[in-house]
DSSP file (Angstrom, degrees, kcal/mol; ACC not computed):
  #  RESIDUE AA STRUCTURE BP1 BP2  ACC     N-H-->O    O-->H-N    N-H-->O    O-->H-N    TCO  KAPPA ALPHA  PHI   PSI    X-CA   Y-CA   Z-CA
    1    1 A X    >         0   0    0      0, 0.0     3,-0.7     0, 0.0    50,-0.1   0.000 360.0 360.0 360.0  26.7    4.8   24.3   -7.7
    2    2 A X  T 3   +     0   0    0      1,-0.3     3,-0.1     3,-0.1     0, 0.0   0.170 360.0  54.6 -74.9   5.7    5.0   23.0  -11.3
    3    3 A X  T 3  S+     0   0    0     -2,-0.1     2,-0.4     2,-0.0    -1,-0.3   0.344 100.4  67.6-130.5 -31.4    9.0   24.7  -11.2
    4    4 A X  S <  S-     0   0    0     -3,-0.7     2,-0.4     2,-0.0     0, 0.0  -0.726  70.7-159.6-113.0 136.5   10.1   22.7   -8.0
    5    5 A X        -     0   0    0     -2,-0.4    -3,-0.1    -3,-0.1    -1,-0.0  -0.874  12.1-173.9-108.7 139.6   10.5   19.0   -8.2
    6    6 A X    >   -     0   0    0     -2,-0.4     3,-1.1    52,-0.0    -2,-0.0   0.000  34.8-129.5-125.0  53.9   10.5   16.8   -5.2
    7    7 A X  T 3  S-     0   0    0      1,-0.2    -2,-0.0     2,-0.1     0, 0.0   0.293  71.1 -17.4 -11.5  81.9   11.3   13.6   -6.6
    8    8 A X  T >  S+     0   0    0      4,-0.0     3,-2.5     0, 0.0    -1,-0.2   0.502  84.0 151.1  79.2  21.2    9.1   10.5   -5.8
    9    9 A X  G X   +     0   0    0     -3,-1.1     3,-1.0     1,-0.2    53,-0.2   0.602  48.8  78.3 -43.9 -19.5    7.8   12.3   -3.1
   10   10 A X  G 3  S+     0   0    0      1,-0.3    -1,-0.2    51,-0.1    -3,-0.1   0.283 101.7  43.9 -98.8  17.3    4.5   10.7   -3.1
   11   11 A X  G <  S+     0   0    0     -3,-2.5     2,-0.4     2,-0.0    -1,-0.3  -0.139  78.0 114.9-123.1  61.4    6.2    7.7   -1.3
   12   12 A X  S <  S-     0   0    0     -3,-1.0     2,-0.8    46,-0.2    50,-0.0  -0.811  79.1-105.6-146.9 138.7    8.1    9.4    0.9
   13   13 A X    >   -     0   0    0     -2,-0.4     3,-2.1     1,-0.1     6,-0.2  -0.787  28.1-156.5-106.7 107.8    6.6    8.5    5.0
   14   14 A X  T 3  S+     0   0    0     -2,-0.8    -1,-0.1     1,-0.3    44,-0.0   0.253  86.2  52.5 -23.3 -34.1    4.9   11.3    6.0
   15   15 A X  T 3  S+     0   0    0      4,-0.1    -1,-0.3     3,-0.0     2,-0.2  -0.075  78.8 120.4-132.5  18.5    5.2   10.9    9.6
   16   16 A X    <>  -     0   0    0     -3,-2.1     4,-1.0     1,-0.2    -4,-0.0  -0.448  66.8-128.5 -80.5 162.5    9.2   10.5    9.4
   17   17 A X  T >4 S+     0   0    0      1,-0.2     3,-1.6    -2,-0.2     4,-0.4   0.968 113.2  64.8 -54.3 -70.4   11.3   13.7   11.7
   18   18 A X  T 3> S+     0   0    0      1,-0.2     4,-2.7     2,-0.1    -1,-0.2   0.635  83.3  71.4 -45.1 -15.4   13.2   14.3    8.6
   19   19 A X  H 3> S+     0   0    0      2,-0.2     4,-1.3    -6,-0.2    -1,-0.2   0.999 101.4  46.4 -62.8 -70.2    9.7   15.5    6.9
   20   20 A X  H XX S+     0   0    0     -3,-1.6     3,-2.9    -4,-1.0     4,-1.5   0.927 112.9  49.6 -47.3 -61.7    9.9   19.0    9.3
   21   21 A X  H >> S+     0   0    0     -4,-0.4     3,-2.6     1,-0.3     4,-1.1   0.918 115.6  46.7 -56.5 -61.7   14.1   19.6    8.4
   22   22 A X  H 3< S+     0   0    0     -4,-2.7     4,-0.4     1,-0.3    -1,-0.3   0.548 109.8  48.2 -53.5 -10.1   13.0   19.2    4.7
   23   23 A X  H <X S+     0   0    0     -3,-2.9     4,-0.9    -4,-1.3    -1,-0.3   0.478 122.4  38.3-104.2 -22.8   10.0   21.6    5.1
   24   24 A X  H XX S+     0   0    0     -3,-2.6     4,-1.8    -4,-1.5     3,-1.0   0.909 106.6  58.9 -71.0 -69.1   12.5   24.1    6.8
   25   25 A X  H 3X S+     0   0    0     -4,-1.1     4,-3.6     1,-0.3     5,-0.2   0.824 111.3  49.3 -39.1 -49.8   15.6   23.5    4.7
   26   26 A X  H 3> S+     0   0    0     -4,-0.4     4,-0.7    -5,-0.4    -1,-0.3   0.971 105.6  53.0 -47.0 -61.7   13.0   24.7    1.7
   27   27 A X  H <X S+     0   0    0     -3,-1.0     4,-1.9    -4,-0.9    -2,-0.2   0.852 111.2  51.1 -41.6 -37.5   11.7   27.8    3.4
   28   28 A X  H  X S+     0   0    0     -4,-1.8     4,-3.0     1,-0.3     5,-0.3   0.956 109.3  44.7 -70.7 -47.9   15.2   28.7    3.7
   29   29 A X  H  < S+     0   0    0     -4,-3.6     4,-0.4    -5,-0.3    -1,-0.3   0.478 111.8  55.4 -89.3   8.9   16.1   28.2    0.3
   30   30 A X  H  X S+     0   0    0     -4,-0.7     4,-1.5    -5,-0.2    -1,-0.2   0.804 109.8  44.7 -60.7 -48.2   12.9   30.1   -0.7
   31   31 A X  H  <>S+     0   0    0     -4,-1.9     5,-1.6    -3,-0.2    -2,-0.2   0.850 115.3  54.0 -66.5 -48.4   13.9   33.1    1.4
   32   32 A X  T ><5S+     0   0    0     -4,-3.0     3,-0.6     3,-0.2    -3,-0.1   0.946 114.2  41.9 -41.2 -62.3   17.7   32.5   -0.3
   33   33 A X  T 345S+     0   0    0     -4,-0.4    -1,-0.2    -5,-0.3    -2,-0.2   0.766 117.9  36.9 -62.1 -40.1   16.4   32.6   -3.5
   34   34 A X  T 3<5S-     0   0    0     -4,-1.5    -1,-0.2     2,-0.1    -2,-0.2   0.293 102.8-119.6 -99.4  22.5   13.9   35.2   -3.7
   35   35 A X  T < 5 +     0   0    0     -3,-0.6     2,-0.4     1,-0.2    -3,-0.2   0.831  53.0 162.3  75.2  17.5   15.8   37.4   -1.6
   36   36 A X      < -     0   0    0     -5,-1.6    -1,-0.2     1,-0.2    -2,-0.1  -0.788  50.0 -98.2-113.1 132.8   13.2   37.6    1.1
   37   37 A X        -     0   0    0     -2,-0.4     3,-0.5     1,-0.2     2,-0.3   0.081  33.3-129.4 -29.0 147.7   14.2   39.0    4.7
   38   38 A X  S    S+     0   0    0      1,-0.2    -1,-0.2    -6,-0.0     3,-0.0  -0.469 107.1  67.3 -85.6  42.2   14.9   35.6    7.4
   39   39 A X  S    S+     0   0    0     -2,-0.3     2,-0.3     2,-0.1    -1,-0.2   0.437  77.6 105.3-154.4 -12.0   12.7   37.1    9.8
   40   40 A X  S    S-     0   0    0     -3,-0.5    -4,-0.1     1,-0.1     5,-0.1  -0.607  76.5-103.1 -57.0 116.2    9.2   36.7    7.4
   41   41 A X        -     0   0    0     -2,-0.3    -1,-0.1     1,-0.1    -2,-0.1   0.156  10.9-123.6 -49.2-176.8    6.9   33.9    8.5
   42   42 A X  S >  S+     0   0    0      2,-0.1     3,-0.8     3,-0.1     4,-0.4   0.474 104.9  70.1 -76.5 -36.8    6.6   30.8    7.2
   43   43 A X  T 3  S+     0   0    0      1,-0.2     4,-0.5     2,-0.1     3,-0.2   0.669 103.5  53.7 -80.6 -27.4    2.7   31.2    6.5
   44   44 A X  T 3  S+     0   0    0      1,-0.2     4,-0.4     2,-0.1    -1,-0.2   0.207  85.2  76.6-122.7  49.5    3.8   33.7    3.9
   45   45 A X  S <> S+     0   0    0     -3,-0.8     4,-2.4     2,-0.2    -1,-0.2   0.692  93.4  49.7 -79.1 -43.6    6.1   32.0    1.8
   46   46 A X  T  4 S+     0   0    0     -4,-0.4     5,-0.4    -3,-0.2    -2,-0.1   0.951 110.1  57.5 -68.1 -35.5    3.7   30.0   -0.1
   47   47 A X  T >4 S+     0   0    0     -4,-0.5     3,-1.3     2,-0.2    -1,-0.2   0.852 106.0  45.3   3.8 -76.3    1.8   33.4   -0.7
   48   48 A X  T 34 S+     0   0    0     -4,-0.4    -1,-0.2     1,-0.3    -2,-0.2   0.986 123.1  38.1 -72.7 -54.1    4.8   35.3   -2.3
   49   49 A X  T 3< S-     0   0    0     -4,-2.4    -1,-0.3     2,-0.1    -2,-0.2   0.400 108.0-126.5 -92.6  27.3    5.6   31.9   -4.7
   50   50 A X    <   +     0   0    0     -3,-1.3     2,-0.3     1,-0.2    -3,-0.2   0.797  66.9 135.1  23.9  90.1    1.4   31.2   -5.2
   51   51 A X        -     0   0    0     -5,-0.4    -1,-0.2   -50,-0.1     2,-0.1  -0.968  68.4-103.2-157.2 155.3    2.1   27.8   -3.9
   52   52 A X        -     0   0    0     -2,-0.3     2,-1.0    -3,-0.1    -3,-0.0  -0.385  53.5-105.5 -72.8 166.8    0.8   25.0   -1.6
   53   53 A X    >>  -     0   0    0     -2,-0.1     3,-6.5     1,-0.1     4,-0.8  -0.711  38.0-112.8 -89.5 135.6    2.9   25.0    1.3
   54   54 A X  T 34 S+     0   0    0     -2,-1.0     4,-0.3     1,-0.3    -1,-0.1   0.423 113.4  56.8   4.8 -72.9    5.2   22.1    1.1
   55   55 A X  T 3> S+     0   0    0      2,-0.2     4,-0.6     3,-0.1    -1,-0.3   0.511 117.7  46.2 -64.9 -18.9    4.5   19.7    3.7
   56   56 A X  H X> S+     0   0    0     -3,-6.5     4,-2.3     2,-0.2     3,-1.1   0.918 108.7  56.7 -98.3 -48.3    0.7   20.0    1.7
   57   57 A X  H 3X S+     0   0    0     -4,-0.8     4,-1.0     1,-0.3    -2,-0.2   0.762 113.7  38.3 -39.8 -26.6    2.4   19.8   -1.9
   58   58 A X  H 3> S+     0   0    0     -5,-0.4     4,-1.1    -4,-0.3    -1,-0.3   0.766 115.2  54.0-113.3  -4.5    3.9   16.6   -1.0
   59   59 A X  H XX S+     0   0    0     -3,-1.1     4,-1.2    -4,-0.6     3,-0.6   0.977 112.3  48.9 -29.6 -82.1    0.6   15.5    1.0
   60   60 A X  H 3X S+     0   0    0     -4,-2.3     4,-2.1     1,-0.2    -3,-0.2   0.829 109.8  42.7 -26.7 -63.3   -1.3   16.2   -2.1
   61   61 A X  H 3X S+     0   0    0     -4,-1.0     4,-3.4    -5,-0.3    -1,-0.2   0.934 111.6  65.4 -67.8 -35.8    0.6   14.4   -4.7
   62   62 A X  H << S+     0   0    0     -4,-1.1     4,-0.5    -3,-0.6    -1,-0.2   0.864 110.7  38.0 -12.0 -76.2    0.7   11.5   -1.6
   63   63 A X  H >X S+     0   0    0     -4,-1.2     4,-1.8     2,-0.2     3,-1.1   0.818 107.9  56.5 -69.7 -40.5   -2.8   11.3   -2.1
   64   64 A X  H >X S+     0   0    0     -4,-2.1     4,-2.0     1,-0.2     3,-2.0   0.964 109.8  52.2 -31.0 -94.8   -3.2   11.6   -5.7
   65   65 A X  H 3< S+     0   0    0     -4,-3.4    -1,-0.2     1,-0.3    -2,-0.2   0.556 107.6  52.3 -20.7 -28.4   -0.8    8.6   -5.8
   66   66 A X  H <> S+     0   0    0     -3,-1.1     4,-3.3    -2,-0.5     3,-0.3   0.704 107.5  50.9 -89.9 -49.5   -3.0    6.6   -3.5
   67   67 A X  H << S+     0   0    0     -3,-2.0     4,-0.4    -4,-1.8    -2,-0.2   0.840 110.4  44.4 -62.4 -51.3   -5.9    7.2   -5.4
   68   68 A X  T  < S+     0   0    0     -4,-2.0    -1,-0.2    -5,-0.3    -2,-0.2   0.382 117.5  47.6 -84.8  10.4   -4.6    6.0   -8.9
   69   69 A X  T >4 S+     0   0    0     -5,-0.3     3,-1.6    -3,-0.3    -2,-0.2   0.734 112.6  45.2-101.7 -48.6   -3.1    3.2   -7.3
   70   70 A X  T 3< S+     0   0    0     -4,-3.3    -2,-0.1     1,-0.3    -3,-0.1   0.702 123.9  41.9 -57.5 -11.0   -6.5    2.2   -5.1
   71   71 A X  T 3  S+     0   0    0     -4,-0.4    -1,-0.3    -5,-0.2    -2,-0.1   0.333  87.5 140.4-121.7  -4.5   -8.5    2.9   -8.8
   72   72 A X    <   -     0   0    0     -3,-1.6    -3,-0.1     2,-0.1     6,-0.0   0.128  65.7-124.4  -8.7 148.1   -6.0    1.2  -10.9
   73   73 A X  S    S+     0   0    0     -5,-0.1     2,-0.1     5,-0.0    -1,-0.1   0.897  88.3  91.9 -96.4 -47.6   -7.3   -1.0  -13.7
   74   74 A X     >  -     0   0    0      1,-0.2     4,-3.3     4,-0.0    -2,-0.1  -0.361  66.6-152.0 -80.0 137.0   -5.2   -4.0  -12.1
   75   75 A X  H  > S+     0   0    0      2,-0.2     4,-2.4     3,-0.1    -1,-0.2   0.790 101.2  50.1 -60.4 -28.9   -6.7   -6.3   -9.8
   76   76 A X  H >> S+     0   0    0      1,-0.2     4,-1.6     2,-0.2     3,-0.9   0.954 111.2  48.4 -74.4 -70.5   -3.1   -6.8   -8.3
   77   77 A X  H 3> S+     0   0    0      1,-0.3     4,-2.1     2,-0.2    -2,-0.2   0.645 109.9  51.0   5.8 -70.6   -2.4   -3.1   -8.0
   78   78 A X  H 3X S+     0   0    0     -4,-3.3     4,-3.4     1,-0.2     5,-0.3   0.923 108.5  51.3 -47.6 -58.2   -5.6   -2.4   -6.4
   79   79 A X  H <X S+     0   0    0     -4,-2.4     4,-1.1    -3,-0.9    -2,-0.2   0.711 113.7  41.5 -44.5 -41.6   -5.2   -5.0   -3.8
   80   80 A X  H  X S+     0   0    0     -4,-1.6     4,-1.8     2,-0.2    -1,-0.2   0.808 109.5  57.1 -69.9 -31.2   -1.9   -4.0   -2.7
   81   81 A X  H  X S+     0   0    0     -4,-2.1     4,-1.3    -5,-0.3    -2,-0.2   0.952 114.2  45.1 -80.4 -54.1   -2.8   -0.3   -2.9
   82   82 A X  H  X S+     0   0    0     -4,-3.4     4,-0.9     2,-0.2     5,-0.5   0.888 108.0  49.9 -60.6 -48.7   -5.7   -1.3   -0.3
   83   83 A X  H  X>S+     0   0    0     -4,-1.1     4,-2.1    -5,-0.3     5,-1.0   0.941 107.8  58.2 -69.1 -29.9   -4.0   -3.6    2.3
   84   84 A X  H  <5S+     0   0    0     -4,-1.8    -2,-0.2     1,-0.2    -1,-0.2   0.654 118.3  32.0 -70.2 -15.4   -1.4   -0.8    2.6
   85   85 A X  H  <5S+     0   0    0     -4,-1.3    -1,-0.2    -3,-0.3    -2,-0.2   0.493 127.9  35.3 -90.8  -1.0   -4.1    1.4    3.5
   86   86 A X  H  <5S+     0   0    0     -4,-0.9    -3,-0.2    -3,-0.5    -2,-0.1   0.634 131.9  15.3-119.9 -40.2   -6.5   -0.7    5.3
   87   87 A X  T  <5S+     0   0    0     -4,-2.1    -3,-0.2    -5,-0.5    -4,-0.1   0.702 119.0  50.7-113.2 -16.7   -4.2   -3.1    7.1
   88   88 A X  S   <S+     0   0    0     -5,-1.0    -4,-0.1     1,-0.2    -3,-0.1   0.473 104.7  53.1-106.1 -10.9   -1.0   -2.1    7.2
   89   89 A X              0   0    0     -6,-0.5    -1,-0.2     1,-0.2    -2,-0.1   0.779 360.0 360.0 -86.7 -31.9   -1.3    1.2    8.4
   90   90 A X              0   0    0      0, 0.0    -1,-0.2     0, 0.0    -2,-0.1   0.686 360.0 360.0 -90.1 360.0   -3.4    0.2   11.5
């Protein structure tokens, strides 16, 4: 997906509704774009643009972000990056 930007996606709450309209509204404008029939799953859209599928592209970078922030050279960094996974989440 190196073409397609999702901007600051890798804070973006995972478990909000609006995450499904934004993971259609894409397919659609996949289908728009390359001209592929509306009636062609979903499971082979990322296929046809050799891509993750969406909802995992903006998973992915999630965790990438999570990872350099918990592995951070700063002690504050780290710490924050860890209570927002360890404590705040639960």
């Amino acid at each position: 997906m190196s073409a397609i930007s999702f901007h600051r996606c890798e804070l973006w709450d995972l478990a909000c509704d609006k995450m499904a309209d934004f993971c259609t509204a894409w397919r659609k404008g996949v289908r728009r774009k390359r001209n592929i029939p509306s009636d062609t799953h979903c499971y082979i859209l990322p296929l046809l643009c050799e891509c993750l599928p969406v909802y995992d592209e903006v998973c992915r970078r999630s965790i990438n972000f999570l990872r350099t922030c918990v592995s951070h050279r700063s002690k504050v960094v780290r710490c924050v990056a860890n209570y927002g996974i360890f404590v705040w989440t639960m």
